[in-house]
TORKOL-322107 format. One record per residue (C-alpha): residue in three letters; x, y, z. Coordinates in steps of 0.05 Angstrom, whole numbers, padded with zeros to 5 digits, always signed. Layout:
! TORKOL-322107
alaXYZ;...
//
This chain:
! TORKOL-322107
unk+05002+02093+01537;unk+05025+02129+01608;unk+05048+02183+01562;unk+04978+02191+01537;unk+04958+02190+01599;unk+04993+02240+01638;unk+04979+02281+01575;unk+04903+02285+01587;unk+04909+02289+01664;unk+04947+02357+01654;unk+04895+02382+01594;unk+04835+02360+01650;unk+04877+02405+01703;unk+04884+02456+01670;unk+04807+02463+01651;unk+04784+02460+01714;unk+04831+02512+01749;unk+04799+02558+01687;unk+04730+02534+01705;unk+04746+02552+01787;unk+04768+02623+01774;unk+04731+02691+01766;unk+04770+02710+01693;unk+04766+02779+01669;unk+04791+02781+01599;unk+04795+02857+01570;unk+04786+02861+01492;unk+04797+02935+01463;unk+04739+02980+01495;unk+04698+02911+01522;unk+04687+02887+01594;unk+04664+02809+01597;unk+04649+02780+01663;unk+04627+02708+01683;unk+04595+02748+01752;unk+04516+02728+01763;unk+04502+02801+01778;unk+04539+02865+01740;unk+04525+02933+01763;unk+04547+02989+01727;unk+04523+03056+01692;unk+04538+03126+01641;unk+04525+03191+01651;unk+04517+03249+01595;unk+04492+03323+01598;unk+04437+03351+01548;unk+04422+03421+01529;unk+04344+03452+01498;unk+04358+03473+01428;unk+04311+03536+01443;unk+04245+03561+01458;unk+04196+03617+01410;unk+04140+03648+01422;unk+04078+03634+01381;unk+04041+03692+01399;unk+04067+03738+01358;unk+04028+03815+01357;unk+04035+03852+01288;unk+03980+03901+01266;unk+03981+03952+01203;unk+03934+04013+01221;unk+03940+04065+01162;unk+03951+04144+01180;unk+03892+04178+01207;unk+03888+04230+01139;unk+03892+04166+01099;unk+03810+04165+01105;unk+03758+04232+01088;unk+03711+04217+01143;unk+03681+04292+01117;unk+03617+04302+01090;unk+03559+04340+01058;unk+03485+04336+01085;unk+03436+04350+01025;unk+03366+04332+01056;unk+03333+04380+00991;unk+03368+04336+00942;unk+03405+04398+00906;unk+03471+04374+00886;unk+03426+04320+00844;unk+03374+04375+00823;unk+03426+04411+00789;unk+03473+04364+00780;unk+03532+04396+00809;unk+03530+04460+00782;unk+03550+04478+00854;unk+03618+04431+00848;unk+03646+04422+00781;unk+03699+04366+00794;unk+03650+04320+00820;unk+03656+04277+00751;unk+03622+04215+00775;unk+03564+04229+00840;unk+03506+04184+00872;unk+03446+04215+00851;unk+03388+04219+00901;unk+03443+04213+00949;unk+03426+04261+01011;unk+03488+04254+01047;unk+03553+04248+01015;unk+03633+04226+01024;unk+03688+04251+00980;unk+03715+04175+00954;unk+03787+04157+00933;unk+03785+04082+00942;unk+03806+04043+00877;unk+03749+04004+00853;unk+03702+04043+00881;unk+03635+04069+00832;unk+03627+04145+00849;unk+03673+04187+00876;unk+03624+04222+00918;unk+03567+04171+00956;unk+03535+04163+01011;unk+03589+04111+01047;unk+03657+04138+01064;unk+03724+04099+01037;unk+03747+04041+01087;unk+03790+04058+01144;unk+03820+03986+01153;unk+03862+03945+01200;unk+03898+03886+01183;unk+03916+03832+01232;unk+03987+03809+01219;unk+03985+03768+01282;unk+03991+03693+01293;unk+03937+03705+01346;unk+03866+03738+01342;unk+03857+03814+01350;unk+03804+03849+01390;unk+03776+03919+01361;unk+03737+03966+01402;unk+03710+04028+01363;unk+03680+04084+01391;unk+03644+04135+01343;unk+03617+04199+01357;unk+03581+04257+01327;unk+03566+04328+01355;unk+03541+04400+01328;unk+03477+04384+01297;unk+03440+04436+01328;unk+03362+04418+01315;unk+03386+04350+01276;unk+03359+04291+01313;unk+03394+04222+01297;unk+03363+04173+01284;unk+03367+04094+01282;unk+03316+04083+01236;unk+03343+04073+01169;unk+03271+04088+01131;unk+03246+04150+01175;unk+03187+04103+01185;unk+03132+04155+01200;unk+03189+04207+01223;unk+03179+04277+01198;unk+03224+04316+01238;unk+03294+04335+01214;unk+03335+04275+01233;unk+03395+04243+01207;unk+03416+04172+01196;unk+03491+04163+01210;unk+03527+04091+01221;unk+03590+04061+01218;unk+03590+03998+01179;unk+03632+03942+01203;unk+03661+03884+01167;unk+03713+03822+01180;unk+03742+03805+01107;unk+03687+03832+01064;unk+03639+03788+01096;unk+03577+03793+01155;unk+03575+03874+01134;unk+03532+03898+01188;unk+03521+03978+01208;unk+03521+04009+01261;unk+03472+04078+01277;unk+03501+04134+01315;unk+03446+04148+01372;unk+03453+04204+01424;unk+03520+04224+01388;unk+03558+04167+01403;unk+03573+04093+01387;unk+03620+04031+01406;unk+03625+03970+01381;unk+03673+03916+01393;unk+03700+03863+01333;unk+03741+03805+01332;unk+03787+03793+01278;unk+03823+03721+01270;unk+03897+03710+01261;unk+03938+03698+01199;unk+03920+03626+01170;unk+03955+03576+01179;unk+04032+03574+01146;unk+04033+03643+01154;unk+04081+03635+01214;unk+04146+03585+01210;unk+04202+03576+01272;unk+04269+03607+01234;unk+04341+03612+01267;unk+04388+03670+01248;unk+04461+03681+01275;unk+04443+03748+01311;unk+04380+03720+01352;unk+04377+03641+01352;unk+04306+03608+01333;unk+04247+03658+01333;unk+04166+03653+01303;unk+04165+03691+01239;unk+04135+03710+01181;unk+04139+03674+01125;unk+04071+03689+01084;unk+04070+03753+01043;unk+04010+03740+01010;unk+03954+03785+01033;unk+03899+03739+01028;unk+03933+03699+01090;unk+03908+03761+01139;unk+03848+03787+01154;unk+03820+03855+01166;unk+03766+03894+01194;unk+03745+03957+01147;unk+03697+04009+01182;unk+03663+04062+01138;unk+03616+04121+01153;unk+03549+04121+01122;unk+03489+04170+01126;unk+03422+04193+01102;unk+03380+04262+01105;unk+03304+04247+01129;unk+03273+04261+01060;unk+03206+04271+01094;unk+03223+04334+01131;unk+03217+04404+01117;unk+03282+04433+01129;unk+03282+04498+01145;unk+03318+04514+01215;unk+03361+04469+01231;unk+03404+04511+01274;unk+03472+04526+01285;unk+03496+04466+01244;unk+03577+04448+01252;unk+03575+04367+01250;unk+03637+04334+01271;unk+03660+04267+01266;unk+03703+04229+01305;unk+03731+04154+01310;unk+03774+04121+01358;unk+03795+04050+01368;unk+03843+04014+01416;unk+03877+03938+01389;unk+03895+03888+01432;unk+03914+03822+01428;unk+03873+03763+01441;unk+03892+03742+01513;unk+03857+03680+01512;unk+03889+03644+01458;unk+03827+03629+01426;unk+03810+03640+01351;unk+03745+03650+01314;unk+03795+03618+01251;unk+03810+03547+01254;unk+03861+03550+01197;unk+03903+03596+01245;unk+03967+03598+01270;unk+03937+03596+01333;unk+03904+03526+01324;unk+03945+03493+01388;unk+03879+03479+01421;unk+03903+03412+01456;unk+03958+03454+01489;unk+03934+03512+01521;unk+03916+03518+01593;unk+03844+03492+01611;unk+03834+03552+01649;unk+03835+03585+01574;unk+03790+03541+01543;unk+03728+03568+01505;unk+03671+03550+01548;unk+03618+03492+01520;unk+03557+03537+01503;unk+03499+03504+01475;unk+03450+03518+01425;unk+03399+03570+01441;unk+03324+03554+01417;unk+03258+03608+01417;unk+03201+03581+01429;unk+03153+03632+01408;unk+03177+03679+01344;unk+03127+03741+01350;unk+03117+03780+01405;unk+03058+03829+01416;unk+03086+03911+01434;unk+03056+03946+01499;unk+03067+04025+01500;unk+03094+04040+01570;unk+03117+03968+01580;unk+03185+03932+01572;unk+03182+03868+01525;unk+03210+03810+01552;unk+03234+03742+01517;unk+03258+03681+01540;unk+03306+03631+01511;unk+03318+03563+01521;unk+03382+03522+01514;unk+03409+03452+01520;unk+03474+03470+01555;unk+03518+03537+01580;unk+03486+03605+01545;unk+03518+03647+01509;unk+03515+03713+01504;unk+03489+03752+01439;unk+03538+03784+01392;unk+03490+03824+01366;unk+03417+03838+01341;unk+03401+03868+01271;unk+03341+03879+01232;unk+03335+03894+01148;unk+03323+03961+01126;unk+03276+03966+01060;unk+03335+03968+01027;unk+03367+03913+01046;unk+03426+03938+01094;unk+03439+03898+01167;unk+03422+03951+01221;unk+03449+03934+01285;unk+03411+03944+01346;unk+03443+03980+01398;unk+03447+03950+01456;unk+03466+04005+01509;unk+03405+04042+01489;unk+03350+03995+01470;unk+03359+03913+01510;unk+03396+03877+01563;unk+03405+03806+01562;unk+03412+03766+01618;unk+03403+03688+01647;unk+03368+03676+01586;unk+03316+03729+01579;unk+03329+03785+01528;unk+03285+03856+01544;unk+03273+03903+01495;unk+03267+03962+01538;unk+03206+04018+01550;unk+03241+04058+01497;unk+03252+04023+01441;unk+03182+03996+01456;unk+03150+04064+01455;unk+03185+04085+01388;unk+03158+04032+01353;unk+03076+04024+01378;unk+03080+04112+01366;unk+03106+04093+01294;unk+03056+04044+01291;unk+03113+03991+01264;unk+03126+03921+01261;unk+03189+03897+01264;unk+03228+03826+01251;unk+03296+03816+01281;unk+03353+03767+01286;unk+03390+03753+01349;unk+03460+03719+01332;unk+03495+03689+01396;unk+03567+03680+01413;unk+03569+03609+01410;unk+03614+03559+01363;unk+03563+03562+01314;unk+03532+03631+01316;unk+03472+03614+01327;unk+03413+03666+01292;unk+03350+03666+01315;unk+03292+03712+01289;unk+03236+03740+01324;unk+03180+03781+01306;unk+03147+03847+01349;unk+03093+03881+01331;unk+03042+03936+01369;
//
């Protein structure tokens, strides 16, 4: 029984020296402690797998001699008259044409017409393209141009030239050539969306590239040159005659980041700089829609809208035969705080001419907003 006893006493001992002391007890790669309070830490250093950039700038402009921007003014109607006799390869002409373009393009239906082939530009960039065309015409000699697609109550010997415009086959929209010269500015939206991927190559680490081949992921803007001969002059004298054409155009790349396409590549909204942002323009509204012409007197007409104006893209009214003329706005309206104004000289052409005339005002706004308006003398 003392055995047993002196047996326990040394077990109880012996648990409460290993209950008074601070053990550390090291197991492989593991640190236990019994302290209340551990402090301890790690450390490790990172690296950035990379950085691209998304804006990537990649335009194909064809050679100059690529497009036959020459032509043949025929206000008497000959070449139709006699049917050619005058060229024997034309195989395939306009008739009743008065002005016509040698054409090469494939699908086109004559291969002489009034409209030129299509000098185009494609946007191969992940980011929208700006296109500012300038357009001019000299050595007419008596020829007078003309904006006025009909010749409404014009019997002098003027010409009709324009450039026609278009973004993807669609909104096709012309241009007139006035006091030999014209400029017009078009947006044209980056490649959809997909058409760009990040890749990684040994030589150059990650980069933004192409990966789309497929043509209907780009768009373009085609520009064309388009005339008529006033059929209700007498052409007689017209001078020394040596028309000349020329176009220019300078690309650049959309600074802003914005896109008119939402499919783009360039579709990061959320992460661009607010200072980039597209302002919040509201809709514009017209009150009245016809006006009443005063010879000697500038037409003004006010808009409304429900939050930040925009500007107008453009104005364009509908020949007889159907075409979108565009208004040009260096020679014929201003448009500012709201109030468009038809100046004294577009007013005076068309009270002299006796004509009414109903245009559409398209602003610059998400939406592109159109609104049309009536004048008449």
């Amino acid at each position: 029984m003392k055995r047993h006893g002196k047996l326990l006493s040394i077990l109880l001992i012996c648990a409460l020296v290993c209950l008074s002391c601070n053990a550390l007890v090291f197991a492989d790669d593991k640190t236990q402690t019994t302290e209340v309070s551990v402090v301890g830490g790690v450390s490790g250093s990172g690296t950035v797998e990379g950085f691209v950039d998304e804006e990537v700038f990649s335009v194909d402009v064809p050679l100059s001699s690529s497009v036959d921007f020459g032509f043949i003014i025929d206000p008497g109607k000959f070449i139709t008259l006699t049917n050619a006799v005058a060229h024997p390869d034309w195989k395939n002409f306009e008739r009743g044409a008065t002005i016509f373009f040698n054409n090469n393009e494939e699908g086109k239906r004559y291969d002489h017409s009034s409209i030129s082939d299509a000098f185009k530009i494609t946007n191969n960039s992940s980011v929208s393209i700006d296109v500012a065309v300038d357009a001019t015409l000299e050595g007419l000699g008596n020829v007078k141009l003309t904006d006025d697609r009909d010749f409404t109550g014009d019997k002098s010997m003027s010409l009709y030239m324009a450039i026609v415009a278009s973004v993807d086959g669609q909104d096709v929209m012309e241009y007139p050539i006035i006091n030999e010269k014209q400029t017009l500015n078009v947006r044209v939206p980056g490649a959809r969306g997909g058409s760009y991927a990040v890749s990684w190559n040994e030589a150059s680490g990650y980069y933004y590239g192409l990966v789309s081949d497929d043509e209907d992921d780009f768009s373009y803007i085609a520009l064309r040159l388009t005339g008529k001969a006033n059929p209700n002059a007498l052409w007689i004298n017209p001078g020394n005659t040596d028309p000349n054409f020329e176009l220019s155009w300078t690309v650049q790349g959309d600074e802003t980041g914005e896109d008119d396409d939402e499919d783009s590549n360039a579709d990061n909204a959320d992460n661009e700089d607010e200072d980039n942002e597209e302002p919040e323009y509201g809709v514009p509204e017209l009150n009245t829609t016809t006006y009443k012409l005063t010879a000697g007197s500038a037409l003004p007409i006010s808009f409304t809208c429900d939050g930040e104006m925009p500007d107008i893209r453009y104005i364009y009214s509908v020949a007889s035969t159907g075409e979108k003329v565009v208004l040009n706005r260096d020679a014929y309206y201003t448009f500012e705080n709201g109030t468009l104004t038809l100046n004294e000289d577009l007013v005076n052409s068309l009270v002299s001419k006796g004509i009414s005339r109903e245009y559409t005002a398209v602003f610059d706004n998400k939406d592109k907003t159109a609104l049309r308006f009536k004048v008449e003398p």
